[in-house]
C-alpha positions as CSV (number, residue, x, y, z in Angstrom):
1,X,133.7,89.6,-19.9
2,X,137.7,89.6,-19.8
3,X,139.7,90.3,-22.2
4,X,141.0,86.6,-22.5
5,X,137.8,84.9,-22.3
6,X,136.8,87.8,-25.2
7,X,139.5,86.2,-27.0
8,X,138.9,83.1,-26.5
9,X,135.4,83.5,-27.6
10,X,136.2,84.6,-30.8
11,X,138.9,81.9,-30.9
12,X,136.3,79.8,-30.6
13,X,133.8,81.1,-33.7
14,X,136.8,81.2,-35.9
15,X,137.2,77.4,-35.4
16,X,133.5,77.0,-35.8
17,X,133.3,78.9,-38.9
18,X,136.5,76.6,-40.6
19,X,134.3,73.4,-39.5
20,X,131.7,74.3,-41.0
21,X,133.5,75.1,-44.3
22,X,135.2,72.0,-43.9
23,X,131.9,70.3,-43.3
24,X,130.6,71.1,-46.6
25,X,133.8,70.2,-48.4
26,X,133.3,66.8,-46.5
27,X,129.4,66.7,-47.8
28,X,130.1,68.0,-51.4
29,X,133.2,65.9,-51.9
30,X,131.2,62.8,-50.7
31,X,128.8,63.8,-52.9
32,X,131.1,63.7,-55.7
33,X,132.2,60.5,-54.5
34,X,129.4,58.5,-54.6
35,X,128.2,59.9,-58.1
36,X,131.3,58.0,-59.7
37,X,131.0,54.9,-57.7
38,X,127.1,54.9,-58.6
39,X,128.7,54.8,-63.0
40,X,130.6,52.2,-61.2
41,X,127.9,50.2,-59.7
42,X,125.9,50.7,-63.4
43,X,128.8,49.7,-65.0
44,X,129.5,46.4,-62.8
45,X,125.6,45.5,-63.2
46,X,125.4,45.9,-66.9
47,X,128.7,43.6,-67.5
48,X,127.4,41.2,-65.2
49,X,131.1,42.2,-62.2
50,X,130.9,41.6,-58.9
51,X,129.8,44.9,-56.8
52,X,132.8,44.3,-54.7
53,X,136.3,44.1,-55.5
54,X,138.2,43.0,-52.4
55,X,142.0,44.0,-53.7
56,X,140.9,47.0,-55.0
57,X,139.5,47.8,-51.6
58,X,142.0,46.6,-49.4
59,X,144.7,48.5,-51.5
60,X,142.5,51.6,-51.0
61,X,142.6,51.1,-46.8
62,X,145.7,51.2,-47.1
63,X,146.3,54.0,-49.1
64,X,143.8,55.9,-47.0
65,X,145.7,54.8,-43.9
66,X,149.0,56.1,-45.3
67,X,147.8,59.5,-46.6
68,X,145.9,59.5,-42.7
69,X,149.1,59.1,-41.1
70,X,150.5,61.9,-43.2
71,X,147.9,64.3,-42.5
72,X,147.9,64.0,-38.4
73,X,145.1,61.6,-38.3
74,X,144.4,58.1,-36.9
75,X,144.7,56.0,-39.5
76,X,142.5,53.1,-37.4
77,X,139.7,55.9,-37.6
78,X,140.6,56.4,-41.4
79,X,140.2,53.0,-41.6
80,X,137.0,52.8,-40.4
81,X,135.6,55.7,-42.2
82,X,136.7,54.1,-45.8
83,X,135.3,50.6,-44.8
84,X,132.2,52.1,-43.8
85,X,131.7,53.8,-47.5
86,X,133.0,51.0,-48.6
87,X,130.5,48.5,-47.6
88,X,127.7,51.5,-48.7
89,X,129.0,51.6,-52.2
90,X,128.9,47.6,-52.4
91,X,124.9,47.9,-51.2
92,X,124.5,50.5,-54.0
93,X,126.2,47.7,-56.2
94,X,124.4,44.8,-55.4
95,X,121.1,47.1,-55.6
96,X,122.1,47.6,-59.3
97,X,122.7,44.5,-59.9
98,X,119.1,43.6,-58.6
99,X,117.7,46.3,-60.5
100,X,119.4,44.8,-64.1
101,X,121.5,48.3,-64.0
C-alpha cells in the first residue's frame, strides 16, 4: 500500500469513527426527544387538546430550516426530517388519546 492511499485509509476510519459518535448523539438525542413529546401527548390526552398543533409545527419547520441553513445543510432535507417526526409524534398523540392518556 502507498503512502497516500495509507493515508487516505486512515482518513477514512477517522470519519467513520466521528459518524458513528455522531450517530449515537442523533439516537440518544432523539431519544430524549420523543420522551418529552410522549408528557406532551399525555398531557394533550388527559385535557382533552388536539395531538397536533399546526402553528406550532409550522413555526418549528421553519425554525429548523433556518438553523439548517446555518449549519451547511439543506434545509428542504431539514424539512423533511422534522415533518417526518412530526407526523410520528401526532400518531403517538392520537394513540394517547385512544388510550384515555
Amino acid at each position: 500500500m502507498t503512502d497516500i492511499v495509507a493515508r487516505a485509509s486512515e482518513l477514512l476510519k477517522d470519519h467513520r469513527e466521528s459518524i458513528d459518535r455522531l450517530d449515537a448523539i442523533l439516537v440518544y438525542t432523539l431519544g430524549e426527544r420523543f420522551k418529552h413529546t410522549q408528557a406532551v401527548g399525555v398531557l394533550k390526552a388527559e385535557h382533552n387538546l388536539p395531538p397536533s398543533d399546526p402553528t406550532r409545527e409550522g413555526a418549528q419547520i421553519t425554525r429548523l430550516e433556518d438553523l439548517a441553513k446555518r449549519a451547511n445543510l439543506d434545509p428542504e432535507f431539514a424539512r423533511k426530517f422534522l415533518s417526518f417526526i412530526i407526523q410520528e409524534v401526532i400518531q403517538h398523540h392520537q394513540q394517547h388519546q385512544i388510550d384515555g392518556a
